[in-house]
PDB file of the backbone (N, CA, C, O) and the ligand in Angstrom, with CONECT records:
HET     ZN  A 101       1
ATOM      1  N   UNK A   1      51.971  51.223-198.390  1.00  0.00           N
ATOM      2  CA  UNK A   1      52.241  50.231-197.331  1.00  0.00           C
ATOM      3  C   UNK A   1      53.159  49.137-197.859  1.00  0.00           C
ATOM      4  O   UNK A   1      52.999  48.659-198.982  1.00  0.00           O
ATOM      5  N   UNK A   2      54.064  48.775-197.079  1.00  0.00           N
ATOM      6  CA  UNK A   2      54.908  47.701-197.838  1.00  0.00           C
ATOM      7  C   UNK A   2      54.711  46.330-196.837  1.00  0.00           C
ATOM      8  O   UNK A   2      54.105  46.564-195.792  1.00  0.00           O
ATOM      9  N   UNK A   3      55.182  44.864-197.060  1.00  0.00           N
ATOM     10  CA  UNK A   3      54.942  43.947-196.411  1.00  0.00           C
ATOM     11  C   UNK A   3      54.926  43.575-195.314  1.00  0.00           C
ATOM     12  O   UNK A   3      54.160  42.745-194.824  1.00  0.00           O
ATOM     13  N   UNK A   4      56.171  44.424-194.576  1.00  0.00           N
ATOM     14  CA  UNK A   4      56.460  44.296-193.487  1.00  0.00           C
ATOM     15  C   UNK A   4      55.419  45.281-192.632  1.00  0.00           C
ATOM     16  O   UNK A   4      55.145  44.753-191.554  1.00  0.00           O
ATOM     17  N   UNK A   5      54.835  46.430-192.803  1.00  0.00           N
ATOM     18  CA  UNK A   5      53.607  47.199-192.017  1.00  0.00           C
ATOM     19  C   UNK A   5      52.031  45.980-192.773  1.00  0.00           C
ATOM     20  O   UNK A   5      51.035  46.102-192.060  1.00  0.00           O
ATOM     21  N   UNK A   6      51.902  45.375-193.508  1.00  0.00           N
ATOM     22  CA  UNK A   6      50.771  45.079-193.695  1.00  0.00           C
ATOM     23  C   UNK A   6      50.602  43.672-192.838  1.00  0.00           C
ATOM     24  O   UNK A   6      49.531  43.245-192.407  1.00  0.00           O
ATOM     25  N   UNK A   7      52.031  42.982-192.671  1.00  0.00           N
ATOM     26  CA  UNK A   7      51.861  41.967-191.847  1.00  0.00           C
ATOM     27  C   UNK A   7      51.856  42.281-190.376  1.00  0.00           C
ATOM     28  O   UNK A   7      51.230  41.547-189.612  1.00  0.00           O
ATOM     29  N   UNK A   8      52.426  43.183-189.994  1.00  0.00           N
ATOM     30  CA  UNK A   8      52.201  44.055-188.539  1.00  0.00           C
ATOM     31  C   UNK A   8      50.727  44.076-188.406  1.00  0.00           C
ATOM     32  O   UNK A   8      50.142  43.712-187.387  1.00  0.00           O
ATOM     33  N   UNK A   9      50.150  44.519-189.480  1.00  0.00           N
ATOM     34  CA  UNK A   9      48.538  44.880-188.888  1.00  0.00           C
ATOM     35  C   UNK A   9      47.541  44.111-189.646  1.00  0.00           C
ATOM     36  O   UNK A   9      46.449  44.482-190.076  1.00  0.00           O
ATOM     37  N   UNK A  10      48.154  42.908-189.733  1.00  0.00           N
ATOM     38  CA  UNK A  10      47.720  41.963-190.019  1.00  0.00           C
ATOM     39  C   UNK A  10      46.167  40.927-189.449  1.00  0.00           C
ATOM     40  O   UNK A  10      45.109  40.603-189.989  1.00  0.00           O
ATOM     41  N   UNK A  11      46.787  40.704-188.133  1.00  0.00           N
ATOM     42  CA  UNK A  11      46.297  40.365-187.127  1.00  0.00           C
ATOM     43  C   UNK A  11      45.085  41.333-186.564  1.00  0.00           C
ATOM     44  O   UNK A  11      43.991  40.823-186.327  1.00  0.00           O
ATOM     45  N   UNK A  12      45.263  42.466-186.397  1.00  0.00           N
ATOM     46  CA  UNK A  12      44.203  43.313-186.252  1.00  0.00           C
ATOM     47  C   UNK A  12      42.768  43.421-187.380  1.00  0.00           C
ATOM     48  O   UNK A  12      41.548  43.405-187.210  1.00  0.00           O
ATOM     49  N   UNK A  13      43.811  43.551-188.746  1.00  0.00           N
ATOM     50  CA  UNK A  13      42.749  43.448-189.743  1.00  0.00           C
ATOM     51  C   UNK A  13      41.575  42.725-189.354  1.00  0.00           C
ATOM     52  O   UNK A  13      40.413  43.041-189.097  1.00  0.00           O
ATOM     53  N   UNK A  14      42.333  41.492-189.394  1.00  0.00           N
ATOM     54  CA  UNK A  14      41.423  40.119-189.481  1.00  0.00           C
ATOM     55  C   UNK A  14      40.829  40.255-188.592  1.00  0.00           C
ATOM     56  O   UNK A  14      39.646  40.030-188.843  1.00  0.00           O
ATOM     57  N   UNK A  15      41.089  40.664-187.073  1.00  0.00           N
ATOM     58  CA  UNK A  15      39.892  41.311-186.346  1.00  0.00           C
ATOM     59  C   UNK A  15      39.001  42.542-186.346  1.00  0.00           C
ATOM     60  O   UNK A  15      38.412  43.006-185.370  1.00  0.00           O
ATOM     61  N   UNK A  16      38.994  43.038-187.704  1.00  0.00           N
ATOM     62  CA  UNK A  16      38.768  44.106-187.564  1.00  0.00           C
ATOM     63  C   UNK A  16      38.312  45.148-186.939  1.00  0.00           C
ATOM     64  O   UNK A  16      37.329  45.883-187.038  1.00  0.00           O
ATOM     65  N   UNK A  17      39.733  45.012-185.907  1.00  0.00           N
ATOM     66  CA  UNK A  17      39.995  46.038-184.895  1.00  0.00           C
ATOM     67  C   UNK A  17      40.715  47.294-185.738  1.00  0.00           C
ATOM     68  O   UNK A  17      40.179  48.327-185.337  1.00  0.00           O
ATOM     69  N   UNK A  18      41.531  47.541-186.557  1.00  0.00           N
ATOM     70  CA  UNK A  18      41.964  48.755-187.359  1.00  0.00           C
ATOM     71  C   UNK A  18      41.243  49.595-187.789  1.00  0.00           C
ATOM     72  O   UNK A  18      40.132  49.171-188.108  1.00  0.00           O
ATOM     73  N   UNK A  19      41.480  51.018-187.987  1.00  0.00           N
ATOM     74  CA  UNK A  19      40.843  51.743-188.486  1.00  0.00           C
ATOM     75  C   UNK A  19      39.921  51.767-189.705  1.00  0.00           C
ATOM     76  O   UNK A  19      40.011  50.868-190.542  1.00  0.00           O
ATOM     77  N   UNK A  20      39.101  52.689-189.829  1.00  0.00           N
ATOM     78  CA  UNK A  20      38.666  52.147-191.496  1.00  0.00           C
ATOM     79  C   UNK A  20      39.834  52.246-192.366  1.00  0.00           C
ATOM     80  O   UNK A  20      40.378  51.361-193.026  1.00  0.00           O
ATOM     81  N   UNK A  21      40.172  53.713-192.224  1.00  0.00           N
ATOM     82  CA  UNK A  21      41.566  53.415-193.141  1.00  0.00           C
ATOM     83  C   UNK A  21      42.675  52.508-193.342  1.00  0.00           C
ATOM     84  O   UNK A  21      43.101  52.197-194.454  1.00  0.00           O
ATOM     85  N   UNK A  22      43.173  52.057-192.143  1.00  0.00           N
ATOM     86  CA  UNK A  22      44.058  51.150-192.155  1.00  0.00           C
ATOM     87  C   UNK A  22      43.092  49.973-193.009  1.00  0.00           C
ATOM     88  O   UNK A  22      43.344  49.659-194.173  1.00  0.00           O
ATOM     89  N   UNK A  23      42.144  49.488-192.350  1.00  0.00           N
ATOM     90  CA  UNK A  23      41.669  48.414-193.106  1.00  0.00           C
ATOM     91  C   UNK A  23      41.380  48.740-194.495  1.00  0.00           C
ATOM     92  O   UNK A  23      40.928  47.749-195.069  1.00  0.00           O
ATOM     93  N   UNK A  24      41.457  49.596-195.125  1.00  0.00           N
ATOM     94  CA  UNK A  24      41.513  49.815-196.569  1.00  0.00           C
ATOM     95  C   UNK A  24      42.335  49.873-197.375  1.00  0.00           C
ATOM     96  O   UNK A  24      42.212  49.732-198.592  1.00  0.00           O
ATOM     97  N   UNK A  25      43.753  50.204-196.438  1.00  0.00           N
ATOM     98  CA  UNK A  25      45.248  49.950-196.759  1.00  0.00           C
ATOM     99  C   UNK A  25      45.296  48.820-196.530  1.00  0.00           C
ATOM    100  O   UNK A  25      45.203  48.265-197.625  1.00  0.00           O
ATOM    101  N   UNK A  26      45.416  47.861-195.520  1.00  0.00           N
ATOM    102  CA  UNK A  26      45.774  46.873-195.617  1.00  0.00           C
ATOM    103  C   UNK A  26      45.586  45.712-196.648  1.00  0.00           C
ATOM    104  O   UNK A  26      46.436  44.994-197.176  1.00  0.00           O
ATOM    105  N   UNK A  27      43.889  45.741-196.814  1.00  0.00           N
ATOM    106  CA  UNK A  27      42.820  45.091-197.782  1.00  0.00           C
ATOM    107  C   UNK A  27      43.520  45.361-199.594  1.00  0.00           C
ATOM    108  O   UNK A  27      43.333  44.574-200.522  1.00  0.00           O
ATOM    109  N   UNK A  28      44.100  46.314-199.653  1.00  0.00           N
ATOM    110  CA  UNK A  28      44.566  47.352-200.853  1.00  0.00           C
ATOM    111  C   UNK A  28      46.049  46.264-201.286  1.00  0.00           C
ATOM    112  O   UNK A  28      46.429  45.641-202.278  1.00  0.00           O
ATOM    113  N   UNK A  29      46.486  46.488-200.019  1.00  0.00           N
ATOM    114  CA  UNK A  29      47.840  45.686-199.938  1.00  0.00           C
ATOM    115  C   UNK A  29      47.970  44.116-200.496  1.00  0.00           C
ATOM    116  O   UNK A  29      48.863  43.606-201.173  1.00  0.00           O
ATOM    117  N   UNK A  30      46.611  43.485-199.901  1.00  0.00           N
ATOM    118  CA  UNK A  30      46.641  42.113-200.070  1.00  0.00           C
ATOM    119  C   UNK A  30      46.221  41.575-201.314  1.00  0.00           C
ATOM    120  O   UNK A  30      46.395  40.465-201.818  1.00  0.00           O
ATOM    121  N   UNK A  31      45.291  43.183-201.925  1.00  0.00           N
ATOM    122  CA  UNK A  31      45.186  42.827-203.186  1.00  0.00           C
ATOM    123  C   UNK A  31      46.006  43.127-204.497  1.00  0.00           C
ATOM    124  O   UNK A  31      45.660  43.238-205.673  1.00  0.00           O
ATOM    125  N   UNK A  32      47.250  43.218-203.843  1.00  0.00           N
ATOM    126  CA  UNK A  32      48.142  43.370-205.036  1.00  0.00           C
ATOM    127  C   UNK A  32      49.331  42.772-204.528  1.00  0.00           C
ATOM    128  O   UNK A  32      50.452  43.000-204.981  1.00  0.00           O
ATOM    129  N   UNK A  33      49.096  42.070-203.662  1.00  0.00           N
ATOM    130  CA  UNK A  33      50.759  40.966-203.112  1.00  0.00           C
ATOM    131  C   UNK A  33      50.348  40.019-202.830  1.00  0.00           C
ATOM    132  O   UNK A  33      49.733  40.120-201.769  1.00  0.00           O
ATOM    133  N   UNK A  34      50.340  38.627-203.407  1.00  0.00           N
ATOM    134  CA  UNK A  34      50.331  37.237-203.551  1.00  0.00           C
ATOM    135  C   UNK A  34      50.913  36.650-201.979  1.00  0.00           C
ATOM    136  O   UNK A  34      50.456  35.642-201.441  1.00  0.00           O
ATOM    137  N   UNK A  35      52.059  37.553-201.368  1.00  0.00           N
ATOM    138  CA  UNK A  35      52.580  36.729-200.245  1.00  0.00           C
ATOM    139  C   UNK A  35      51.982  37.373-199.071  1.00  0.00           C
ATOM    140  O   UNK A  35      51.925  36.760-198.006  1.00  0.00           O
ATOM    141  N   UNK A  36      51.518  38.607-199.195  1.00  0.00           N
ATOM    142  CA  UNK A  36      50.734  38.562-197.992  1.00  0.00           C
ATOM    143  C   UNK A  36      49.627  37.941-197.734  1.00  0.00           C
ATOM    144  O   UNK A  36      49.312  37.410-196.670  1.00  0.00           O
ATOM    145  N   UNK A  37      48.557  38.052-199.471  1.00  0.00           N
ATOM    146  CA  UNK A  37      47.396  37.649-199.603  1.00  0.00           C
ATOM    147  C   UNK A  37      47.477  36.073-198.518  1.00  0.00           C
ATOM    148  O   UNK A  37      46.803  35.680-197.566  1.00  0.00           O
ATOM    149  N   UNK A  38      48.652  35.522-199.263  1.00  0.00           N
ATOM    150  CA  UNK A  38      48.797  34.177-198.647  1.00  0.00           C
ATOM    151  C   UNK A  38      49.016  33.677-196.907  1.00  0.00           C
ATOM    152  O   UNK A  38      48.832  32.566-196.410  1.00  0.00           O
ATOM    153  N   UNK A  39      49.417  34.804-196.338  1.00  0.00           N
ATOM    154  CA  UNK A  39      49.696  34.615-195.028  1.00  0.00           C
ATOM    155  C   UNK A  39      48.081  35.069-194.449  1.00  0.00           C
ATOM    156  O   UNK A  39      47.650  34.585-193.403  1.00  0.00           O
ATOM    157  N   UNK A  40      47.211  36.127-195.338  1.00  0.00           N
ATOM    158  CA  UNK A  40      46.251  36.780-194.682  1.00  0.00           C
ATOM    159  C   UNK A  40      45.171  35.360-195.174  1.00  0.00           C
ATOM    160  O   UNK A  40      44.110  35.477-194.560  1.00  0.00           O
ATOM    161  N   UNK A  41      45.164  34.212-196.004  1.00  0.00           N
ATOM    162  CA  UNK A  41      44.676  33.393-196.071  1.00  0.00           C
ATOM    163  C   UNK A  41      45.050  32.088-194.678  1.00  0.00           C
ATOM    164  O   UNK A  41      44.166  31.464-194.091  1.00  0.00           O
ATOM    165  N   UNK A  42      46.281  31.969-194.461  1.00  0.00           N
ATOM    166  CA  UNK A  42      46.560  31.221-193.351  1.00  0.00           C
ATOM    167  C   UNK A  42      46.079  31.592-192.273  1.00  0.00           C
ATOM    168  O   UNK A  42      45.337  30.848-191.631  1.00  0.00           O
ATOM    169  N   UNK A  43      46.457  33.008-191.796  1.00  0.00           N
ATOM    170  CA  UNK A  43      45.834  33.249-190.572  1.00  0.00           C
ATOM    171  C   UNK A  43      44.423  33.140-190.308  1.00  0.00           C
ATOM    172  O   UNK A  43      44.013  33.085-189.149  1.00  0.00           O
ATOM    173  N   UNK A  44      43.241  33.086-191.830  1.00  0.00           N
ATOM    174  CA  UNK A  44      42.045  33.854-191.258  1.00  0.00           C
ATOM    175  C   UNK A  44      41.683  32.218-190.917  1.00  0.00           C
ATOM    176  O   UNK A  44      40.786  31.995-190.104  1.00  0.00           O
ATOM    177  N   UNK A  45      42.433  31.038-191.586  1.00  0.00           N
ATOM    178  CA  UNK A  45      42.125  30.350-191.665  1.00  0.00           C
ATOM    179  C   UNK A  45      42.285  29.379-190.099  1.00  0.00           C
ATOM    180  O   UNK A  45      41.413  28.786-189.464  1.00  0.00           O
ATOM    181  N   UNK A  46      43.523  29.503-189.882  1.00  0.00           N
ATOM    182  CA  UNK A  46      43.905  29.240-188.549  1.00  0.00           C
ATOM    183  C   UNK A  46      43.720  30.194-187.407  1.00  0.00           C
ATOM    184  O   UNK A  46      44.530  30.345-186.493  1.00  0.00           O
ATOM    185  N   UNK A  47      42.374  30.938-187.571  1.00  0.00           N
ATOM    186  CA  UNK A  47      41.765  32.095-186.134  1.00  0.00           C
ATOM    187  C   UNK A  47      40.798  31.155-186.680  1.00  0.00           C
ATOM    188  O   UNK A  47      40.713  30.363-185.742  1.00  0.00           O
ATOM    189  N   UNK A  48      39.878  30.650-187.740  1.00  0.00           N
ATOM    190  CA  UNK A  48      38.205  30.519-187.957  1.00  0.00           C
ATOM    191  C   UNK A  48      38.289  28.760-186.458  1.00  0.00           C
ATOM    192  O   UNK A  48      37.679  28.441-185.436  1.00  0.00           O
ATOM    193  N   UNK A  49      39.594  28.108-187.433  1.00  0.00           N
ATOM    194  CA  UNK A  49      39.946  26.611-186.673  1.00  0.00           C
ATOM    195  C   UNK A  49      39.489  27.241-184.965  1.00  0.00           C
ATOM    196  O   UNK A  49      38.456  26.927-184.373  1.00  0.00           O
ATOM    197  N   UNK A  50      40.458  28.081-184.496  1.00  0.00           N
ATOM    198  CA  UNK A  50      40.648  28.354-183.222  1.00  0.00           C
ATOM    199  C   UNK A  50      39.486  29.064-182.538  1.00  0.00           C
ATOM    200  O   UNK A  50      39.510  29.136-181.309  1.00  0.00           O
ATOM    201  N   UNK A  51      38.221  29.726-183.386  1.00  0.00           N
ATOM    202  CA  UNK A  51      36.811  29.715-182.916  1.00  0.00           C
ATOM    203  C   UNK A  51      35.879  28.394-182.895  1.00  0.00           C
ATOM    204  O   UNK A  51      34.980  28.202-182.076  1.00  0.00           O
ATOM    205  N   UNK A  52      36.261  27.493-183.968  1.00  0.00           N
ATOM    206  CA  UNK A  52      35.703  26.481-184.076  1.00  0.00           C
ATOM    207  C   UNK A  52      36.129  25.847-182.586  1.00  0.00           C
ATOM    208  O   UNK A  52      35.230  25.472-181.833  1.00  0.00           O
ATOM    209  N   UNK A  53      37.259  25.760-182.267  1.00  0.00           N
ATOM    210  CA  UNK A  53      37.931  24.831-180.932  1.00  0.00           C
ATOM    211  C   UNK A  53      36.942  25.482-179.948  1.00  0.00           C
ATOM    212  O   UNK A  53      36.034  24.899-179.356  1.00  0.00           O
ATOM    213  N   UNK A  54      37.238  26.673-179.878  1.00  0.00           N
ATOM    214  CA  UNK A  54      36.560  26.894-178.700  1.00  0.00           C
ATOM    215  C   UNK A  54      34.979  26.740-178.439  1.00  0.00           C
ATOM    216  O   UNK A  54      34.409  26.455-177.386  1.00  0.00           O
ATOM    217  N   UNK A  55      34.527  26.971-179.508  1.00  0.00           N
ATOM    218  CA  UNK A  55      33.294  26.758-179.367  1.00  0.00           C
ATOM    219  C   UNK A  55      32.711  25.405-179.191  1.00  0.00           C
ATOM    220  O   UNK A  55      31.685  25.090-178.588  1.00  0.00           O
ATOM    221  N   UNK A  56      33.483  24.734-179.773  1.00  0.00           N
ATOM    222  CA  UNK A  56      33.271  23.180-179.460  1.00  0.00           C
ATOM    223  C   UNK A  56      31.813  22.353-179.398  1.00  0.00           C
ATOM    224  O   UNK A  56      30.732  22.374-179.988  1.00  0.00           O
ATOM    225  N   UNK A  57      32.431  21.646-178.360  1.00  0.00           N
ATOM    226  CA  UNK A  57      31.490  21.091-177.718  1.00  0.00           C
ATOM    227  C   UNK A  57      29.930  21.468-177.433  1.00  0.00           C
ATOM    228  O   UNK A  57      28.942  20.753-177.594  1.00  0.00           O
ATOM    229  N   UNK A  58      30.015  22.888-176.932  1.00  0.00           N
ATOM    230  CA  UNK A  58      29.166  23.274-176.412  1.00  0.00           C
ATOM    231  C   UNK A  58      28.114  24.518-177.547  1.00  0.00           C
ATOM    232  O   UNK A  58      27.333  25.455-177.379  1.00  0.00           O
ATOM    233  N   UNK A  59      28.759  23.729-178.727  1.00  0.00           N
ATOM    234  CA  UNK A  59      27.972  24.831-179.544  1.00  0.00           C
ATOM    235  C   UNK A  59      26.407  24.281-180.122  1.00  0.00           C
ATOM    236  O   UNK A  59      26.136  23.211-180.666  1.00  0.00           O
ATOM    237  N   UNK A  60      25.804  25.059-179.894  1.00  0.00           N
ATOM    238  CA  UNK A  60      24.693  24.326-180.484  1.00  0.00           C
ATOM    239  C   UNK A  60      24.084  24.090-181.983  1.00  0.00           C
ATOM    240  O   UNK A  60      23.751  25.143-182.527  1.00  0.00           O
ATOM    241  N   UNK A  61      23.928  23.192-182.564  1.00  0.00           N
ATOM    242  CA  UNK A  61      24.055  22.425-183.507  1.00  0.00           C
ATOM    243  C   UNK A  61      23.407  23.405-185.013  1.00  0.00           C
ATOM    244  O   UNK A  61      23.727  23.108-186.164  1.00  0.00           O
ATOM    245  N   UNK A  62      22.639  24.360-184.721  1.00  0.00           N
ATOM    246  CA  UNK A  62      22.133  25.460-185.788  1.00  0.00           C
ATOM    247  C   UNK A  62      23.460  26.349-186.024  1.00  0.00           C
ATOM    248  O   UNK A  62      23.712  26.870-187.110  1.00  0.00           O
ATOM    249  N   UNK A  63      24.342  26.472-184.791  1.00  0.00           N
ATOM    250  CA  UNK A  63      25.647  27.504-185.008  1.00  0.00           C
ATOM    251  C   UNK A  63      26.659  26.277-185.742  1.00  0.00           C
ATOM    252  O   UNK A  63      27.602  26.632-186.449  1.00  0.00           O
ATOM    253  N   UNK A  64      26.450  25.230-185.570  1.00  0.00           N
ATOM    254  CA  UNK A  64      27.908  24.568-186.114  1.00  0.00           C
ATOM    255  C   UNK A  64      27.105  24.490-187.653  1.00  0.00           C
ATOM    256  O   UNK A  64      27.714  25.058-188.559  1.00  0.00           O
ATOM    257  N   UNK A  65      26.265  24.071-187.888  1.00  0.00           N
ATOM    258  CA  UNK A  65      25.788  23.929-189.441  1.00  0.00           C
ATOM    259  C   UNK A  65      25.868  25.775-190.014  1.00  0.00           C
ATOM    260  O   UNK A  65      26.115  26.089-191.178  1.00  0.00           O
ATOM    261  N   UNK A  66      25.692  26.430-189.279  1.00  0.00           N
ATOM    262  CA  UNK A  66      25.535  27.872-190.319  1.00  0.00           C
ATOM    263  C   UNK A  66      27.092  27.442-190.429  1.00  0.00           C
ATOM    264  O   UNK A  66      27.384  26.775-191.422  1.00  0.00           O
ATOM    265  N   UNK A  67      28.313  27.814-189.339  1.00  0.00           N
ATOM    266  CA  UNK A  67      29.627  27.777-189.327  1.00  0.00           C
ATOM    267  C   UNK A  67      29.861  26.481-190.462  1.00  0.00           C
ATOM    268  O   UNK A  67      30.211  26.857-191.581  1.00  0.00           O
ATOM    269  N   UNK A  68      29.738  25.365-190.312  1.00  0.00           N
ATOM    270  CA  UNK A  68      30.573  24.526-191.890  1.00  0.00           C
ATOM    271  C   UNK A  68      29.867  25.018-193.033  1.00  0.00           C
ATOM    272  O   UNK A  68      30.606  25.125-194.012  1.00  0.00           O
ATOM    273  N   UNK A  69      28.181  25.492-193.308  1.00  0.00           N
ATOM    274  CA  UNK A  69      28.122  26.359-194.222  1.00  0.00           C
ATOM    275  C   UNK A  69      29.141  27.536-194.834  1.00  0.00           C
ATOM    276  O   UNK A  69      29.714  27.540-195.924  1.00  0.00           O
ATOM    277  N   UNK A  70      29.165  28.276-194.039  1.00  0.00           N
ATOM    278  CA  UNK A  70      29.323  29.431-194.232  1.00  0.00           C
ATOM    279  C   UNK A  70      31.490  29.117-194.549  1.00  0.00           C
ATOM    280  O   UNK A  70      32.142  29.907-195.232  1.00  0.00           O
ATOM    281  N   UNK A  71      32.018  28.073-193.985  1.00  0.00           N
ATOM    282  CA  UNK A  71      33.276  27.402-194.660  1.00  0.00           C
ATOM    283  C   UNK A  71      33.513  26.849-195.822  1.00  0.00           C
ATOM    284  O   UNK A  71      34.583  26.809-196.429  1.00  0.00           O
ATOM    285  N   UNK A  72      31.853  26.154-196.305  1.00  0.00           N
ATOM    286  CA  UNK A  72      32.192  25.488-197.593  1.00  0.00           C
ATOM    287  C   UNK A  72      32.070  26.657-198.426  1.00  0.00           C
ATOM    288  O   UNK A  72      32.703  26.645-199.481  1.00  0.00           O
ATOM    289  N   UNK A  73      31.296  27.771-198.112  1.00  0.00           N
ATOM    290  CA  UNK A  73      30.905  29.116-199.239  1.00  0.00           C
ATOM    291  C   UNK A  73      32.369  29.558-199.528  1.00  0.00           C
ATOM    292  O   UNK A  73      32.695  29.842-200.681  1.00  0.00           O
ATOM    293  N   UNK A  74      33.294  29.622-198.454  1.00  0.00           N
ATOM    294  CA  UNK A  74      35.004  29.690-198.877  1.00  0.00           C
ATOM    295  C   UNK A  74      35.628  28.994-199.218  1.00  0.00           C
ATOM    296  O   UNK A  74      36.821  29.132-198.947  1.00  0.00           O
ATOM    297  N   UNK A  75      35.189  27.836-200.015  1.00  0.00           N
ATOM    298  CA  UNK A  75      35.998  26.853-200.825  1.00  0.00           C
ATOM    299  C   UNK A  75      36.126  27.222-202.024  1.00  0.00           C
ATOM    300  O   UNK A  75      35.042  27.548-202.507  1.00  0.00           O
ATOM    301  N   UNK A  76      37.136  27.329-202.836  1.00  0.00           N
ATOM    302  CA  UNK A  76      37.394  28.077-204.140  1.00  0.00           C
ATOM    303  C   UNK A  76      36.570  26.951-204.847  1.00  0.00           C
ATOM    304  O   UNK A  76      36.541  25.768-204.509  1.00  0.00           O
ATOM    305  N   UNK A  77      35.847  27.586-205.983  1.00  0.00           N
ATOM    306  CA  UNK A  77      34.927  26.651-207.038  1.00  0.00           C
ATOM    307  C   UNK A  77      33.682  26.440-206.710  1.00  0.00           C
ATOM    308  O   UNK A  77      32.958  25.764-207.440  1.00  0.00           O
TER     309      UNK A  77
HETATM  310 ZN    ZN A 101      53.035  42.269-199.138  1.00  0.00          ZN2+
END
């Protein structure tokens, strides 16, 4: 797979809507390229923001504490 098909199915990954295979190629991909790794870090990061938005307001307060949990567990260190 080269950069340009792993960023195509990029977006799917992260939903993991792709196949198993694809998601094993893709996953394969990111672990041996620094610039996708890096875009597949932006995006998951800017979809988690855009569940957070939506959920908002109306989330109830056991889902927002697991959710900033489960954000700080992805803080490097
Ligand atoms: Zn790449």
């Amino acid at each position: 797979m080269d950069c340009q098909e792993a960023l195509e199915l990029l977006q799917d990954f992260l939903k993991e809507e792709l196949t198993a295979a694809n998601q094993a190629r893709v996953a394969s991909h990111l672990a041996a390229c620094r610039h996708c790794l890096t875009h597949e870090q932006f995006e998951r990061n800017f979809l988690a923001a855009l569940e957070r938005a939506a959920r908002g307001a109306c989330c109830p307060d056991a889902v927002a504490a697991r959710i900033r949990q489960a954000l700080r567990s992805d803080l490097p260190g």
